[in-house]
Backbone as a ProteinNet text record, in pm:
[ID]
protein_1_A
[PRIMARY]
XXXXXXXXXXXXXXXXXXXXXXXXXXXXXXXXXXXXXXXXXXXXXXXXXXXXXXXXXXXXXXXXXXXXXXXXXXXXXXXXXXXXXXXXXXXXXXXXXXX
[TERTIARY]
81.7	0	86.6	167.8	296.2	203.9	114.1	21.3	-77.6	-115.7	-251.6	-260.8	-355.3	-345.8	-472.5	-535.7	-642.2	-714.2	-808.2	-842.5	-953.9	-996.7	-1068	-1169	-1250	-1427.3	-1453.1	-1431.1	-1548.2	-1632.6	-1734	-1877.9	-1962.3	-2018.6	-2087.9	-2221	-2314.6	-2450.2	-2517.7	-2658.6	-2711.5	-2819.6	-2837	-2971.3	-3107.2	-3194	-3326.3	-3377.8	-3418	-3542.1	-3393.3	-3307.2	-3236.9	-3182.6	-3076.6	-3032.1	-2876.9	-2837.2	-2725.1	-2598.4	-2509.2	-2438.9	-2350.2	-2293.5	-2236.9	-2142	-2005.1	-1915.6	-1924.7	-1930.5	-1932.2	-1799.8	-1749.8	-1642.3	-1645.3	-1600.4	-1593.7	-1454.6	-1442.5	-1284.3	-1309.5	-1210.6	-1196.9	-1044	-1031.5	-900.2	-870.9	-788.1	-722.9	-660.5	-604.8	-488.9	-412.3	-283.3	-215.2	-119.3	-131.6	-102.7	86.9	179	288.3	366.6	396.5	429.4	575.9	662.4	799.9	849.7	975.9	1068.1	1091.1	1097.9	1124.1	1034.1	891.3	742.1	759.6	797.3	732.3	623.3	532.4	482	330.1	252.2	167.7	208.8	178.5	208.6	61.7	49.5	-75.3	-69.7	-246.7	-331.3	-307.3	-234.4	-229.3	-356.2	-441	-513.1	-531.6	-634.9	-593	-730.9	-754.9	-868.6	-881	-938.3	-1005.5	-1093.5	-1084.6	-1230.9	-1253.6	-1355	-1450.9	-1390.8	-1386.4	-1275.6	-1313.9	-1290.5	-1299.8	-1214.3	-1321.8	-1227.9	-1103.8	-1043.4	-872	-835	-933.7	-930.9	-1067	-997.3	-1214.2	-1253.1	-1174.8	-1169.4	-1189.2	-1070.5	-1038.8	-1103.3	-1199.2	-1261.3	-1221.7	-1113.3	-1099	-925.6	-940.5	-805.5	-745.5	-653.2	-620.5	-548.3	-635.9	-580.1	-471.7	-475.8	-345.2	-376.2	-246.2	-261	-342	-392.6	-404.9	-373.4	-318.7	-268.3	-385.2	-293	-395.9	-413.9	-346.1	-370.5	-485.3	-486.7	-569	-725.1	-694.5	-817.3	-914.6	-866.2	-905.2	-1013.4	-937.8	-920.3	-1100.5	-1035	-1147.6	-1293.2	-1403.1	-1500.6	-1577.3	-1570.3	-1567.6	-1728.6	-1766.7	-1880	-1903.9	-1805.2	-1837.3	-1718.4	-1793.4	-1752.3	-1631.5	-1589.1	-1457.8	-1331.9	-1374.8	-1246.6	-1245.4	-1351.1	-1348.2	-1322	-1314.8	-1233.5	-1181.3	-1077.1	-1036.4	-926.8	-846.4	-756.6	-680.4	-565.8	-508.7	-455.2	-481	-509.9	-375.2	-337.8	-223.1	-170.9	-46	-12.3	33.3	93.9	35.4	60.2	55.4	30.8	161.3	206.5	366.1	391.3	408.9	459.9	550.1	515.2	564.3	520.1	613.4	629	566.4	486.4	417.1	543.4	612.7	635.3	540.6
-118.6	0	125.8	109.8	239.9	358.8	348.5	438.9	494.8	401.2	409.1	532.6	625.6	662.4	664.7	691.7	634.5	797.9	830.1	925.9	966.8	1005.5	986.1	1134.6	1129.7	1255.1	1233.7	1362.9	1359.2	1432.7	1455.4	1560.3	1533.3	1627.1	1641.4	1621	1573.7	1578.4	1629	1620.6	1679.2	1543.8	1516.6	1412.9	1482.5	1488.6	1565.7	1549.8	1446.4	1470.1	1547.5	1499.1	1494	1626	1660.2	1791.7	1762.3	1602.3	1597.9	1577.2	1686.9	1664.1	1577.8	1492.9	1383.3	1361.7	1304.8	1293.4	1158.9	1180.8	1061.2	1060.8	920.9	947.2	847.1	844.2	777.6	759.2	646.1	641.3	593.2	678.5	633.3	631.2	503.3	516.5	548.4	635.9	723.1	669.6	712.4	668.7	791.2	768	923.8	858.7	945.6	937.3	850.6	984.1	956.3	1056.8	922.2	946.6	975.6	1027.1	1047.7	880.5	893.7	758.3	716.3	871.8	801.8	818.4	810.5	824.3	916.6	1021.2	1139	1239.5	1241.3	1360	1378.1	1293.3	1301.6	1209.6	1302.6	1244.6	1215.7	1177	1175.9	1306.3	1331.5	1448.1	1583.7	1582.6	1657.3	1648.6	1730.8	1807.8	1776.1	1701.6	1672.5	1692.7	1703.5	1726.7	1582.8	1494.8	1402.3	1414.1	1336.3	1329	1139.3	1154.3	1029.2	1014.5	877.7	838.4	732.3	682	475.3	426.5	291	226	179	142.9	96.7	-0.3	-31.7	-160.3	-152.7	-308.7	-305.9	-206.3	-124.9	-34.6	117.1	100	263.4	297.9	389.9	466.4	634.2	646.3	790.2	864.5	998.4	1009.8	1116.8	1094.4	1268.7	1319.6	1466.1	1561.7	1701.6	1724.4	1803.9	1813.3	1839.3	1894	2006.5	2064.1	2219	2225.6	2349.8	2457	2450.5	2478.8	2527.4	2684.6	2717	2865.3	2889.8	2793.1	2836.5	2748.6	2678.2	2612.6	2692.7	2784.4	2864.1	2976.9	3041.7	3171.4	3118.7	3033.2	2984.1	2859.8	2881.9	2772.5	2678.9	2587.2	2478.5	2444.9	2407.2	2357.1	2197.8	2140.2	1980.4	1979.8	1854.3	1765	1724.5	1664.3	1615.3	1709.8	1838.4	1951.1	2036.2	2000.5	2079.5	1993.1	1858	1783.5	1691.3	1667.4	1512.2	1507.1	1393.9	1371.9	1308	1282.7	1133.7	1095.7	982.1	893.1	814.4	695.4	648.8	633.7	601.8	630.1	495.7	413.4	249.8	190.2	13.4	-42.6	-114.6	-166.7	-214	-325.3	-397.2	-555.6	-592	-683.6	-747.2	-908.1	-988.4	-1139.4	-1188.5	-1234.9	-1300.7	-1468.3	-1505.2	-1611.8	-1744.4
0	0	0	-84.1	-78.5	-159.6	-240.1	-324.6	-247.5	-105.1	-60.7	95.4	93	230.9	233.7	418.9	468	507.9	461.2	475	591	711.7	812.6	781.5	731.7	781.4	830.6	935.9	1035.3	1071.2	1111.7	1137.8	1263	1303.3	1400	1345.6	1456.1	1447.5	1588.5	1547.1	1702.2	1659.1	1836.3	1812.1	1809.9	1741.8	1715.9	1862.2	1935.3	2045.6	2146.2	2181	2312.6	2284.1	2178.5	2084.6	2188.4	2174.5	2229.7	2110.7	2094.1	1990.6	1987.9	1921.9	1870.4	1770.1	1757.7	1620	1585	1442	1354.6	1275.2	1219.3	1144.9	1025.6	894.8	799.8	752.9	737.8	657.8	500.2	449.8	266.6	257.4	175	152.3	-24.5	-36.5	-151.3	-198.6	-359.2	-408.4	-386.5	-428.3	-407.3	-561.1	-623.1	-774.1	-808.9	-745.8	-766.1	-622.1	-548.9	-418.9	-436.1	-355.6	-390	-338.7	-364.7	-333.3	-216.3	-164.9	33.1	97.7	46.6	91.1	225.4	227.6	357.4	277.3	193.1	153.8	254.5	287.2	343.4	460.4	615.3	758.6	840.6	904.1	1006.2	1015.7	1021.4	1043.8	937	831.4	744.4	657.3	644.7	556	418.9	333.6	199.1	159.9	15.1	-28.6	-174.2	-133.1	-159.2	-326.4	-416.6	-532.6	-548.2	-571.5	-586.6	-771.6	-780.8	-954.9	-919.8	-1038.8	-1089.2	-1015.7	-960.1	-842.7	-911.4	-808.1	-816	-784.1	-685.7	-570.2	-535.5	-450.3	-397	-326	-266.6	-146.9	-170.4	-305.5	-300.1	-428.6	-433.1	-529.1	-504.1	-437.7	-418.6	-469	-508.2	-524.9	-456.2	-442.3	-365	-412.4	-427.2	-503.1	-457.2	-343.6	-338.6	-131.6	-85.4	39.5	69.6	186.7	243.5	315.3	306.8	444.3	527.2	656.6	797.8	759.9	745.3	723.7	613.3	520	439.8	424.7	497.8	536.1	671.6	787.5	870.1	771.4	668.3	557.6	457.7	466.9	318.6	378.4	345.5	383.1	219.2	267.7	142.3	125.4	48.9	29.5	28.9	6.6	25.5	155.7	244.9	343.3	338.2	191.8	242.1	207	151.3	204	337.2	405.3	519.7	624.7	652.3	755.3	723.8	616.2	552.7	613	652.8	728.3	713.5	702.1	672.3	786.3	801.9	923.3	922.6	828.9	820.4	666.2	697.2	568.5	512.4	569.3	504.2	602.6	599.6	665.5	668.6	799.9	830.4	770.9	740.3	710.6	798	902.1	1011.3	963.5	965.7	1000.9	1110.8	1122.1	1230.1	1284.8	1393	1358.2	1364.9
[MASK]
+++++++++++++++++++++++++++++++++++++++++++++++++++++++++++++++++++++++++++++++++++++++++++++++++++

C-alpha cells in the first residue's frame, strides 16, 4: 500500500429529540497518484482534499488531489464535506512477520 493513504471525515450531528451533539467518522481510503521515493509527503493528520474516480481496488474509489494549508483552510469555507475535515489517518500499513 505504498500508493494508498487512509483518509478519516469527520462531522458532528445533534440528536433531534435529546439535541445531544455527537461525532461521527468515515474512513476512505485514496490513491495518491505519484508518491515520492522516500514516501514522507503526506504524515498523520495533514489536511488533503479528496475526489470520488474509478475504483482501483475493492476499497479505493478515491483520489487525492493536493494537500491544504492550515492557514488556508481557517481563511477559506468549502462547500463539500470532504475539504473541510479530511484527514489522513495512516499512511500504510507495516509488514511485520508473524512467527
Amino acid at each position: 500500500m505504498q500508493k494508498t493513504v487512509v483518509v478519516r471525515i469527520e462531522s458532528t450531528k445533534e440528536h433531534p429529540k435529546y439535541r445531544r451533539r455527537y461525532r461521527l467518522h468515515k474512513n476512505y481510503k485514496a490513491h495518491v497518484a505519484n508518491p515520492p521515493a522516500g514516501g514522507g509527503e503526506y504524515q498523520i493528520g495533514d489536511k488533503v482534499i479528496i475526489e470520488e474516480c474509478r475504483p482501483i481496488s475493492k476499497e479505493k474509489n478515491w483520489k487525492v488531489i493536493k494537500k491544504v494549508d492550515e492557514k488556508a483552510m481557517k481563511t477559506s469555507f468549502s462547500s463539500s464535506p470532504t475539504e473541510a475535515s479530511a484527514e489522513v489517518e495512516k499512511k500504510e500499513s507495516s509488514s511485520t512477520s508473524l512467527p
